[in-house]
C-alpha angles and dihedrals in degrees: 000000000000106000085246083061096042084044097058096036084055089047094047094049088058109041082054097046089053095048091046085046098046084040103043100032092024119193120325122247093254100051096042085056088053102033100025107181089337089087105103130208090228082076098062091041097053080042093048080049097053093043093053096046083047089049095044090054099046084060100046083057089054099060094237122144125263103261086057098039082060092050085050090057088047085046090046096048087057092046093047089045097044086049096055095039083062095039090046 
């Protein structure tokens, strides 16, 4: 696959992973006390983004092909999501 076309699929995995994620696991308590209706969905996307690029490259590090590699973007994306939800 050319790197535009690496590049999209990675975007788009993480701009899925952070609307299932914001659907599914919603804001946390103490979010929706600071923020109220004011939390977009736009966050979790650009975090979902961020946590797929981060996982992509962890497993391009890795040496693992490139089917895994996109599991590890999807995987990142979770990990990156779950750990600012916490931290939120």
């Amino acid at each position: 696959m050319t790197p535009a076309v690496v590049f999209l699929i990675v975007l788009a995995i993480g701009i899925v992973a952070g609307f299932i994620f914001d659907r599914f696991a919603g804001p946390g308590w103490l979010s929706r006390q600071m923020a109220g209706g004011t939390r977009s969905l736009v966050t979790s996307m650009l975090i979902g983004i961020a946590g797929s690029f981060i996982g992509f490259h962890v497993a391009g590090l890795l040496a693992l092909s490139q089917t895994l590699a996109f599991v590890a973007a999807a995987l990142g994306a979770a990990v990156v999501l779950w750990g600012w939800r916490m931290a939120r």
